[in-house]
Residue, then its C-alpha position, 0 to 999 in steps of 0.5 A: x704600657x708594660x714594664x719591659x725588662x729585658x737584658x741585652x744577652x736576652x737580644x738576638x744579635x740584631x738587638x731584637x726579640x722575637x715573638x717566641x722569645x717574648x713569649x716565653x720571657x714573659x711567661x717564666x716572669x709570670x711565674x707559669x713557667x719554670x728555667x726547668x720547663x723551658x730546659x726540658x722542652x729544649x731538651x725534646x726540640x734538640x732530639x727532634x732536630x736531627x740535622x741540627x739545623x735550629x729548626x724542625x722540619x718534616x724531615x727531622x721529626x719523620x727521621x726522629x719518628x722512625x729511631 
């Protein structure tokens, strides 16, 4: 088994984790990535996210298209 590290504030506020999250938890403990990548892939997703929903649809990326 893997040696499984992370802090309560990683949690959602059901103290669970998704899929996504451990991903890319893993990978920045891997070293492949970097707290720069994940804050300019964040940085992209927000412009896209039109309505500021917390999710992409088909909606804010044909809006975001079009500007």
């Amino acid at each position: 088994m893997t040696n499984f590290d992370l802090e309560a504030a990683d949690l959602d506020e059901d103290g669970t984790v998704g899929a996504a999250e451990f991903v890319i938890y893993k990978l920045k403990e891997m070293g492949k990535i970097t707290q720069e990548d994940i804050t300019l892939v964040m940085k992209e997703f927000e412009e896209l996210d039109v309505d500021q929903s917390g999710t992409l649809s088909v909606s804010d990326i044909t809006l975001a298209q079009s500007s």
